[in-house]
N, C-alpha and C positions, 0 to 999 in steps of 0.2 A: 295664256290659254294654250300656246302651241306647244308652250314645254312641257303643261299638261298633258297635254294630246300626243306627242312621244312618248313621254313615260310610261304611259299606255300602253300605248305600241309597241315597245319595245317589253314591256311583262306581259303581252296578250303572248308574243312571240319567244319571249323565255319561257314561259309557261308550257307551250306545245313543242318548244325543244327538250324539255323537261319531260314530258308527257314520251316523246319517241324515245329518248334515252330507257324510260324506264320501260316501256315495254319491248325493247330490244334485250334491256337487261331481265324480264321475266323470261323472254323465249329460252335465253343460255342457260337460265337456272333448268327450268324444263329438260332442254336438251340436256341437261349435266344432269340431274334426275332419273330420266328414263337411263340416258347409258350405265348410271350405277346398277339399277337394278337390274337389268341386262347382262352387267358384267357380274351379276350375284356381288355386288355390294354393298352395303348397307347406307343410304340417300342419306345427305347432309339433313336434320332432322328441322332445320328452318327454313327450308326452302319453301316449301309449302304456302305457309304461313305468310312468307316473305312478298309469294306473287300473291296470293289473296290482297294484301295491304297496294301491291302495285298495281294491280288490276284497278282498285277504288282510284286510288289518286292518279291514276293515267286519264281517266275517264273524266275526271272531275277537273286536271288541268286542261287539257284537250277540247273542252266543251265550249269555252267562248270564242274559243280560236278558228274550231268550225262554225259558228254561229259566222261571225266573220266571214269566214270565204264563201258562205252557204253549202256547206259541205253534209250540212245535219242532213237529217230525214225529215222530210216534208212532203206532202203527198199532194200534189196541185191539178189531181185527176178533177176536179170540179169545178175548181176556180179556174180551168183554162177553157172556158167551154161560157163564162163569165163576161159581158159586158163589162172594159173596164171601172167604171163607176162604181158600178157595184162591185167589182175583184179586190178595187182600193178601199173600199167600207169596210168588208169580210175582213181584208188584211190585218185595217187599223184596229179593227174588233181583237183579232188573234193578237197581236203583239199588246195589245193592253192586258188581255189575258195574263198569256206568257210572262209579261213583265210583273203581273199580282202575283203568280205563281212563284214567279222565281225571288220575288221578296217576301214571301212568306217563308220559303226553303233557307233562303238567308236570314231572316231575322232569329228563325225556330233553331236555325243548326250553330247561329252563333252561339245562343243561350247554351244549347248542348254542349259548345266549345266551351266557355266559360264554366258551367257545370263540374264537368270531365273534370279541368285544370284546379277548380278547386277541389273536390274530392278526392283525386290524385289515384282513382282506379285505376287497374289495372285487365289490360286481355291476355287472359292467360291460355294457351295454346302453347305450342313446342317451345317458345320463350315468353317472357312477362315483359308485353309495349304497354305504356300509358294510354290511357283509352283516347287522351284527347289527338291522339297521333292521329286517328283515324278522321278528324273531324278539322283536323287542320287545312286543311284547301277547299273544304266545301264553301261556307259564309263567302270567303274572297270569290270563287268560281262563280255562283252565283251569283253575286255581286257584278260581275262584269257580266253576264248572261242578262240581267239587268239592266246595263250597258249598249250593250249591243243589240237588244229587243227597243231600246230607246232608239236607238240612231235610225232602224227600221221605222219607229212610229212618226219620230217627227221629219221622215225625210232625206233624212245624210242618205240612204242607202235603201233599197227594197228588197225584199227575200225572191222575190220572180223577175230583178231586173235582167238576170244572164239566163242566155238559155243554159239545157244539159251539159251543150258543147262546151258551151265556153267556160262553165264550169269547172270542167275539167280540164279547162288547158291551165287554170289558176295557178 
């Protein structure tokens, strides 16, 4: 189970290196973008398109990994004001939620992956990607969003155990 539990760890954490890479690499394109036009030259004509696709899968790799540090957006204006008994009900209500939601998102976007890869569609904009490109990191993202809404519910970890501070010293 523990080598399980690294493997884990260690793709929750490729994953959000993956995710800063690429939006490091969307800003350059931008930057390189605007200076062309600027310099009246005519912009790499897949750039665009390029950061549209990075934007998706930044967000999409990026997303368990904040679940993880509790870095998401969560809004605990009510439930801090909350007997804990009842803050821990509320909670375990919300991650059951979350977790329905986020395996429906997975089950529906795998299908769409499998779809995609049979059909063998294409997005056509300034160049032609196969559509399932786009659909490739969501099922698995989810899937550990999944994950990590679990280790909340039964326990391992609670979404209001740090404060703001300490949050941020992560």
């Amino acid at each position: 189970m523990e080598i399980i539990s690294k493997g884990y760890n260690h793709l929750l954490h490729g994953m959000a290196g993956l995710s800063g890479i690429l939006i490091f690499s969307a800003f350059i394109m931008i930057v390189v973008d605007v200076l062309m036009r600027v310099g009246g030259l005519e912009p790499f004509i897949f750039i665009m398109t390029t950061v549209e696709y990075i934007l998706l899968w930044f967000t999409m790799l990026a997303a368990p990994y904040l679940l993880r540090i509790k870095a998401h957006v969560f809004i605990d204006a009510v439930t801090q004001f909350m007997p804990p008994a009842v803050k821990n009900a509320v909670a375990k209500i919300v991650y059951t939620v979350c977790i329905i939601a986020c395996g429906i998102f997975c089950y529906n976007l795998f299908g769409l992956l499998i779809e995609a890869i049979q059909t063998g569609e294409l997005d056509m904009r300034s160049y032609e990607v196969p559509i399932w490109l786009l659909f490739v990191p969501m099922p698995l993202c989810f899937a550990m969003c999944v994950v990590e809404f679990t280790r909340y519910l039964v326990g391992i970890d609670d979404m209001y155990s740090q404060s703001i501070e300490e949050r941020d010293n992560v």
